[in-house]
DSSP file (Angstrom, degrees, kcal/mol; ACC not computed):
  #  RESIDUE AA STRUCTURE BP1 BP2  ACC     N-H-->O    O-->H-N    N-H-->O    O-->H-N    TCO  KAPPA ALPHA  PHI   PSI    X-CA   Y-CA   Z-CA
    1    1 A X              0   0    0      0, 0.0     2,-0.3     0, 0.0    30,-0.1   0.000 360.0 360.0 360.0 141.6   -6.3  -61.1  115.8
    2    2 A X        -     0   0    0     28,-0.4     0, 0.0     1,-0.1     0, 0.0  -0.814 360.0 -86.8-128.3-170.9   -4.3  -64.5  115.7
    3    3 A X        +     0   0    0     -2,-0.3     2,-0.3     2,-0.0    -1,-0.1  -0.177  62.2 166.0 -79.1 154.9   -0.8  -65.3  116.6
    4    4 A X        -     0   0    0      2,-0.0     2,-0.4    -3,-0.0    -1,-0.0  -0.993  31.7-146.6-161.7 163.4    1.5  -64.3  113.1
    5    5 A X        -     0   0    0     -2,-0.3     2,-0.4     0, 0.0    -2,-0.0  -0.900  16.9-157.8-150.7 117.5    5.2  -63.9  112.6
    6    6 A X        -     0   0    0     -2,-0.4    -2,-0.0    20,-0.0    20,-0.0  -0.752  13.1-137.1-104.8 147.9    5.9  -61.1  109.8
    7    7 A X        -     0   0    0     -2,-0.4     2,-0.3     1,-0.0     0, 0.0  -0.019  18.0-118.7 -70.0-162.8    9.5  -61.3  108.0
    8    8 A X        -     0   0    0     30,-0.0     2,-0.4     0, 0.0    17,-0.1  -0.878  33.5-165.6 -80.7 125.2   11.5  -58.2  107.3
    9    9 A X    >   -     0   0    0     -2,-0.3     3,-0.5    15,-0.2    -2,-0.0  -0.955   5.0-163.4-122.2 120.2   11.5  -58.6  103.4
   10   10 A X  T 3  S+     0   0    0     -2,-0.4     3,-0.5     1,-0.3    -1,-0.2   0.831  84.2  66.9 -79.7 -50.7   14.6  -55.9  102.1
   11   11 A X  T 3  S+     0   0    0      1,-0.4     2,-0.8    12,-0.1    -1,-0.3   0.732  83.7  62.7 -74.7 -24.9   13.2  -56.1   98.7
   12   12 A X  S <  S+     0   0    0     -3,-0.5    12,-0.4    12,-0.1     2,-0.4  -0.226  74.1 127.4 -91.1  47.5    9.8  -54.4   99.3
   13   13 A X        +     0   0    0     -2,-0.8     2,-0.3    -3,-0.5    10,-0.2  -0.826  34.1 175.3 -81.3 135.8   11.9  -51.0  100.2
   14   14 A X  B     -A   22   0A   0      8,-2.5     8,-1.5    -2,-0.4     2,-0.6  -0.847  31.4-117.7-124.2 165.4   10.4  -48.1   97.9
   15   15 A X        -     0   0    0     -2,-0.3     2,-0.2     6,-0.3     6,-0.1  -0.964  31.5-138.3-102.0 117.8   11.6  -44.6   98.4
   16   16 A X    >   -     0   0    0     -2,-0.6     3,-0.5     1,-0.1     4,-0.3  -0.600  23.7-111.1 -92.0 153.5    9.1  -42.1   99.4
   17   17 A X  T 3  S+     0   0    0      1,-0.2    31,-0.1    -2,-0.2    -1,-0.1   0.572 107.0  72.2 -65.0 -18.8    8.4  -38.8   98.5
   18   18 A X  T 3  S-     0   0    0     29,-0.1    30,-0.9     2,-0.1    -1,-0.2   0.876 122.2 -97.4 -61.2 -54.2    9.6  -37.2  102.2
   19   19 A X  S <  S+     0   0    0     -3,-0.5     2,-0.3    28,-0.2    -2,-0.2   0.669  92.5  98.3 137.1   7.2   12.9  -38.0  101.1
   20   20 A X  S    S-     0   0    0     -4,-0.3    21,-0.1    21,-0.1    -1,-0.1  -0.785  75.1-107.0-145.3 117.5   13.6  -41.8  102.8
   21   21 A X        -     0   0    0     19,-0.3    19,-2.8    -2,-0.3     2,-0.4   0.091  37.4-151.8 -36.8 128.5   13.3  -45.2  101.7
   22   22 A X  E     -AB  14  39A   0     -8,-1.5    -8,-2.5    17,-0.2     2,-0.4  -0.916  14.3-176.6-129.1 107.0    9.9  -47.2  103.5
   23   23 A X  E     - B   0  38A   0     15,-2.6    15,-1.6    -2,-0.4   -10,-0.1  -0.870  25.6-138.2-121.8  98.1    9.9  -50.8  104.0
   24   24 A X  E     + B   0  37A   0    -12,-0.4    13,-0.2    -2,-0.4   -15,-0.2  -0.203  26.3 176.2 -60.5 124.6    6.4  -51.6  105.4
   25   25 A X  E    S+     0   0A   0     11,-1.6    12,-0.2     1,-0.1    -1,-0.2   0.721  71.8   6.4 -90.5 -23.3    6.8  -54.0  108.1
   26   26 A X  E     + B   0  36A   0     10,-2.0    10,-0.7     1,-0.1     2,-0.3  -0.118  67.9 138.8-177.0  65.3    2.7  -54.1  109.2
   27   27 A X        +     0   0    0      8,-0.2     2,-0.2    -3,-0.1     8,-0.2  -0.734  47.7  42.3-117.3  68.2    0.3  -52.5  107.5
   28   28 A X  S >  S-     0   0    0      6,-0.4     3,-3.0    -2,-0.3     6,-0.2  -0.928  86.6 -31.7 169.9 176.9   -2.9  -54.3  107.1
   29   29 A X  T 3  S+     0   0    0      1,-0.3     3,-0.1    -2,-0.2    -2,-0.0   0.371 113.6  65.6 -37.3 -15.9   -5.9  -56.6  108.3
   30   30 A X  T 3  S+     0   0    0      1,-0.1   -28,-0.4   -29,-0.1    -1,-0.3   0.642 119.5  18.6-102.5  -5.6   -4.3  -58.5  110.4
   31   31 A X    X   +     0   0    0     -3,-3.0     3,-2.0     3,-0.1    -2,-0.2  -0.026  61.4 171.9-150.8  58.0   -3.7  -55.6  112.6
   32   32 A X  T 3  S+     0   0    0      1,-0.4    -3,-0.1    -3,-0.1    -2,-0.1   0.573  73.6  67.1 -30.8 -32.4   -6.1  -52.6  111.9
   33   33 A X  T 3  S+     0   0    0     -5,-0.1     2,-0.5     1,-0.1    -1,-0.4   0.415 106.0  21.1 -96.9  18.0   -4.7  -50.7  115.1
   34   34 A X    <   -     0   0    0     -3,-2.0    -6,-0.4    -6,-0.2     2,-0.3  -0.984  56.1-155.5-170.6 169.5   -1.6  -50.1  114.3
   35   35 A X        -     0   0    0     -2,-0.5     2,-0.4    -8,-0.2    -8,-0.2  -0.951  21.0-165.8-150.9  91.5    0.8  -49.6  111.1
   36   36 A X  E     -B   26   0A   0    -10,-0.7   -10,-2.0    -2,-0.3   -11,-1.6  -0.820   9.1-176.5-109.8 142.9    4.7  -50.3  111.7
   37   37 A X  E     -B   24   0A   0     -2,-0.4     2,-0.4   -13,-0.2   -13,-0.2  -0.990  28.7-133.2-143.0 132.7    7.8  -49.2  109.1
   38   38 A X  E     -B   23   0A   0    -15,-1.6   -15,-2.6    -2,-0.3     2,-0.3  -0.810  29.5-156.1 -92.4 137.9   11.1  -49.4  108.7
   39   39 A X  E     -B   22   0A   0     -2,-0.4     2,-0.5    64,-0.4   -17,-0.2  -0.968   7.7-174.3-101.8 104.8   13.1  -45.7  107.5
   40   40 A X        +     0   0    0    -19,-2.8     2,-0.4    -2,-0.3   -19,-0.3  -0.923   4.7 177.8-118.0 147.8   15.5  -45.7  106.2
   41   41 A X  B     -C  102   0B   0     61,-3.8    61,-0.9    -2,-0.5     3,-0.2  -0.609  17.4-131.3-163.9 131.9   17.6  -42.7  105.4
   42   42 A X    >   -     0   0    0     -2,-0.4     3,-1.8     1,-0.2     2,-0.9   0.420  41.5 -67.6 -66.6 175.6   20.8  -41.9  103.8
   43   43 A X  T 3  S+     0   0    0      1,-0.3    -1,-0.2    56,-0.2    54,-0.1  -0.357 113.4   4.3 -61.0  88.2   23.5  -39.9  104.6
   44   44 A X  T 3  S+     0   0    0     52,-1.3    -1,-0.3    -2,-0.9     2,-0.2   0.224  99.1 146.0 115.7 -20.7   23.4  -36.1  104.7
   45   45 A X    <   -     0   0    0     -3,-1.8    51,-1.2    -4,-0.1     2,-0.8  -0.354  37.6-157.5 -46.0 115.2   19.1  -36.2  103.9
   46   46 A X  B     -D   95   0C   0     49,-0.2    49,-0.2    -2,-0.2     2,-0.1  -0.851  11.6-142.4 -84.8 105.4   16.8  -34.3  104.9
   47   47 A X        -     0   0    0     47,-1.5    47,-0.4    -2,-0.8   -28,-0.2  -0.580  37.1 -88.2 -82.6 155.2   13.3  -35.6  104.9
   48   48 A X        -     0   0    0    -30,-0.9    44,-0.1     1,-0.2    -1,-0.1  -0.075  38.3-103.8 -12.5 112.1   10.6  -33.5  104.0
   49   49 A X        +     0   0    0     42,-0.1     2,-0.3    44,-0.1    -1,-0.2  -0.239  63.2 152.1 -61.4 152.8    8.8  -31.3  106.5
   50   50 A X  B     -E   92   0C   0     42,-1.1    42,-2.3    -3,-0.1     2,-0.3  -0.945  32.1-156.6-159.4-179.5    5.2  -33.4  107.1
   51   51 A X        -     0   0    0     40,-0.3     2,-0.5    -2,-0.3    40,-0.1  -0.918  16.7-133.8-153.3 147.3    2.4  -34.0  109.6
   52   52 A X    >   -     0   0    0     -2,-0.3    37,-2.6    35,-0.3     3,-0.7  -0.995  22.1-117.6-121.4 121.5    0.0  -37.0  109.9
   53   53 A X  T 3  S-     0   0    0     -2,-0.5    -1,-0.0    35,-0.2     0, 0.0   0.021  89.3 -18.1 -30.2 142.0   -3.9  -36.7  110.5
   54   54 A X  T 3  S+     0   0    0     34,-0.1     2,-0.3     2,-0.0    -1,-0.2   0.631 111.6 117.8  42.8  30.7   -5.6  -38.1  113.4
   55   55 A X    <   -     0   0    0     -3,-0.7     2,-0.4     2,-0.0    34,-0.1  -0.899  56.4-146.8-119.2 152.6   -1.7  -40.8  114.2
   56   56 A X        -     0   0    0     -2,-0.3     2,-0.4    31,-0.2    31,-0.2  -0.925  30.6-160.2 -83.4 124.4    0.2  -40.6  116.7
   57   57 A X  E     -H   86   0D   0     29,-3.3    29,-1.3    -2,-0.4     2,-0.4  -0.904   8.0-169.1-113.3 159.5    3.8  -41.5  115.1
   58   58 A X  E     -H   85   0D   0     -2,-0.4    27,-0.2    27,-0.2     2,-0.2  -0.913  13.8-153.6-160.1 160.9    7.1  -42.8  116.5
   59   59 A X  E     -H   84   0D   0     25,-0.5    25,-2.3    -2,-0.4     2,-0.4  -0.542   3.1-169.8-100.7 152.7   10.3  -43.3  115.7
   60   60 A X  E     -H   83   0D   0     23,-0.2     2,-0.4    -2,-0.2    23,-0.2  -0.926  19.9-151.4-134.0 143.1   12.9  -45.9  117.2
   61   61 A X        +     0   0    0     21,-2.1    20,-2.4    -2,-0.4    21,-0.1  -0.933  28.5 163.1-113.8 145.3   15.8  -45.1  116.1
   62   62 A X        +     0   0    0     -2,-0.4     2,-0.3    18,-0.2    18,-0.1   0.498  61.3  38.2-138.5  13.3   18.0  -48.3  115.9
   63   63 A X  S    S-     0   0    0     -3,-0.1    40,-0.6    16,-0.1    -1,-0.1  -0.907  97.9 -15.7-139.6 171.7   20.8  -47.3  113.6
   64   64 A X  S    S-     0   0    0     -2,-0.3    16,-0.5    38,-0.2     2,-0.4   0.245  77.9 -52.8  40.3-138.9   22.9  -44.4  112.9
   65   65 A X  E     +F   79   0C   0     35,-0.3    33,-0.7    14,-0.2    32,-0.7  -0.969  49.7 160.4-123.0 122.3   22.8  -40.4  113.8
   66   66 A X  E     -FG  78  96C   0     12,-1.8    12,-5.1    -2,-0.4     2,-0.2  -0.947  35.9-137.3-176.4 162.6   19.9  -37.5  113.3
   67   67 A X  E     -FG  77  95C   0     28,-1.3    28,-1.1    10,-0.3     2,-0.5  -0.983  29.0-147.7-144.3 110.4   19.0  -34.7  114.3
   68   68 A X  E     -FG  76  94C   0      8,-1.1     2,-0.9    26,-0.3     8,-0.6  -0.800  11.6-169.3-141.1  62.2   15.2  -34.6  114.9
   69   69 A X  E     + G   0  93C   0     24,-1.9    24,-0.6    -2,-0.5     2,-0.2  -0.693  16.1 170.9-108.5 100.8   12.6  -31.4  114.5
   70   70 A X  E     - G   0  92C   0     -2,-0.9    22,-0.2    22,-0.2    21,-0.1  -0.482  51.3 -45.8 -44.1 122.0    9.3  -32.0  115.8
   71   71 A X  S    S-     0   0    0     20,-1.8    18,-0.0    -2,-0.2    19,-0.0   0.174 118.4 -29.0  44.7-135.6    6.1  -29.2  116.3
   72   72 A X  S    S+     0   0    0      2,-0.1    -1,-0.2    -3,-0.0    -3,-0.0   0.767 112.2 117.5 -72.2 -42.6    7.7  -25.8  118.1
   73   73 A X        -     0   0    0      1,-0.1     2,-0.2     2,-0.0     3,-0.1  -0.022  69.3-112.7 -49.5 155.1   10.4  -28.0  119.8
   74   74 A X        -     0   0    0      1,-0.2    -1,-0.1    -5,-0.1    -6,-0.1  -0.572  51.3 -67.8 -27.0 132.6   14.3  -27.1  118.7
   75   75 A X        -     0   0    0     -2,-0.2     2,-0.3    -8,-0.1    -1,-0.2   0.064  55.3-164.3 -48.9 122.4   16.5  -29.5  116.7
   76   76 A X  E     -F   68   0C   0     -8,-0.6    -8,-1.1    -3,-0.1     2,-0.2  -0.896  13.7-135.8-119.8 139.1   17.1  -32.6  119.2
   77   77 A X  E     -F   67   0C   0     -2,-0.3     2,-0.4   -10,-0.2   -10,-0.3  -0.681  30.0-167.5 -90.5 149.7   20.3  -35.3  118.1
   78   78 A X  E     +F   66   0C   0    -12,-5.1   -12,-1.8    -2,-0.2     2,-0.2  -0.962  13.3 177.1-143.8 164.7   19.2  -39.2  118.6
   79   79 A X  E >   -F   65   0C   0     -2,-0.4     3,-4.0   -14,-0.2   -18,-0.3  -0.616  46.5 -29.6-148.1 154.0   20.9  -42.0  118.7
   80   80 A X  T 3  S+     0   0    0    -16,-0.5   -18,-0.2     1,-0.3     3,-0.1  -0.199 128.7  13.0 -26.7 105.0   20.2  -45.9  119.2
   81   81 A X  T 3  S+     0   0    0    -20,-2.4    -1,-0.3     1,-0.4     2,-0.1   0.325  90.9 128.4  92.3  -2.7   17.4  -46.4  121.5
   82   82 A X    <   -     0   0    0     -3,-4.0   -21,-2.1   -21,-0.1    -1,-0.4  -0.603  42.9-159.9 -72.2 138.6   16.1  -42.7  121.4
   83   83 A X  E     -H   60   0D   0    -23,-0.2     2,-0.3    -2,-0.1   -23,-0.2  -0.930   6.8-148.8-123.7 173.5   12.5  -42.9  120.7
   84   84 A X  E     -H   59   0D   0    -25,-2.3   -25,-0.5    -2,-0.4     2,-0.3  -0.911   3.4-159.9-124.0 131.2   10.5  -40.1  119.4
   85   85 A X  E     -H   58   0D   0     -2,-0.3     2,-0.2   -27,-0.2   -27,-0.2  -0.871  15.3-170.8-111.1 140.0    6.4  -39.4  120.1
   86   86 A X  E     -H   57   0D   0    -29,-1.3   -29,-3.3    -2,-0.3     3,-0.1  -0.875  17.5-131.0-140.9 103.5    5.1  -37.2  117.6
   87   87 A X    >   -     0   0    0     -2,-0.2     3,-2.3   -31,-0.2   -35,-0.3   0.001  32.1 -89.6 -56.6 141.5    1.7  -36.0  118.2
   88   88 A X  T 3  S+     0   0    0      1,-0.3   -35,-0.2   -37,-0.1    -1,-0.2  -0.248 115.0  15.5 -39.5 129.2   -1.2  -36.1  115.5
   89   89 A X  T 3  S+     0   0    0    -37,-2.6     2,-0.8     1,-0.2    -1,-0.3   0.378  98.1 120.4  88.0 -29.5   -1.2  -32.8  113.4
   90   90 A X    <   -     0   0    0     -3,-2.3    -1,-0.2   -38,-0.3   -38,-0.2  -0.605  61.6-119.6-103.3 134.4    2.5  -31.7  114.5
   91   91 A X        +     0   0    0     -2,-0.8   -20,-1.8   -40,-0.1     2,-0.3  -0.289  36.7 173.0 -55.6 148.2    5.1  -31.2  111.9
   92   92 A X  E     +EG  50  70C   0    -42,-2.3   -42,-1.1   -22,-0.2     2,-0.3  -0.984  19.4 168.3-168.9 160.2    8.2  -33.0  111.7
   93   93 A X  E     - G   0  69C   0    -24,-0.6   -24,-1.9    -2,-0.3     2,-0.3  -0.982  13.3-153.7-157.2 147.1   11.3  -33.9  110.0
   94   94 A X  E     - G   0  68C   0    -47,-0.4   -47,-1.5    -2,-0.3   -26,-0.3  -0.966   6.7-154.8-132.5 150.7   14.8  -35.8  110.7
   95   95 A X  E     -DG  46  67C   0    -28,-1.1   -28,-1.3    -2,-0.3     2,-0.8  -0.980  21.2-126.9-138.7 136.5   18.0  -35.4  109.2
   96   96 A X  E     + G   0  66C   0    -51,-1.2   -52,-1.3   -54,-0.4   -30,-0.2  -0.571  29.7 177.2 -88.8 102.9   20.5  -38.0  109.1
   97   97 A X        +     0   0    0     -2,-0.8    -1,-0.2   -32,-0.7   -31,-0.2   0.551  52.3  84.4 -90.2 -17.2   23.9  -36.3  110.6
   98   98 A X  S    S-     0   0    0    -33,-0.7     4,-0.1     2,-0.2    -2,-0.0   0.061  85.9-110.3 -87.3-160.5   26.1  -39.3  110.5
   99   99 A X  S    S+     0   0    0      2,-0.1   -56,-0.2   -56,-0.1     2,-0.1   0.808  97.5  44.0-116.0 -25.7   28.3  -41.2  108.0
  100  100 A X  S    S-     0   0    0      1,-0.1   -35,-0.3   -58,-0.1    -2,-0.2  -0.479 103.3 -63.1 -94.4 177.9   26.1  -44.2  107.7
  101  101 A X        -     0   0    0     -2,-0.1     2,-0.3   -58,-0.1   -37,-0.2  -0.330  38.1-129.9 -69.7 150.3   22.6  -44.7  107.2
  102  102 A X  B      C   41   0B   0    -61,-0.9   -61,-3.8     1,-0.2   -38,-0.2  -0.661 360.0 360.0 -96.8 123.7   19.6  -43.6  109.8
  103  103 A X              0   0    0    -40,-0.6   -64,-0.4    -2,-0.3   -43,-0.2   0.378 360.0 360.0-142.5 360.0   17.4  -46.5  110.4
């Protein structure tokens, strides 16, 4: 790996089939071990229950409101600065409970 500084580019947001717009921040050769994205997701959404193979994912939440279901666990609210571990294999979903967007 060498030393790199990646931009946030707005315009390469797509909408994904879960149900919240995906702006890949770091996905590639230049750092094989890990895969970072920005989420965004509008007001009153629910994304799509899903699970990811053999990942550990997690969320920082650094905008808005949601309310957060994960595996077994019961629906949990976060806020700025909550993070989330979500285990390989366990289902999950988030729903954006506030008046602006969940990012």
């Amino acid at each position: 790996m060498r030393p790199l500084v990646l931009r946030h580019d707005p315009a390469r947001e797509y909408f994904f089939r879960e149900g919240c717009f995906i702006t890949e921040l770091s996905n590639g050769e230049h750092d094989p071990a890990v895969s970072m994205a920005r989420a965004r997701v509008e007001p009153g959404r629910t994304t799509a229950w899903h699970a990811l193979r053999g990942t550990v994912e997690r969320y920082l939440v650094l905008e808005g409101r949601g309310s957060v279901e994960i595996g077994d666990l019961p629906p949990s609210p976060v806020g700025p600065g909550d993070v989330v571990l979500i285990p390989p294999e366990c289902r999950q979903r988030i729903t954006n409970i506030g008046q602006g967007d969940l990012i």
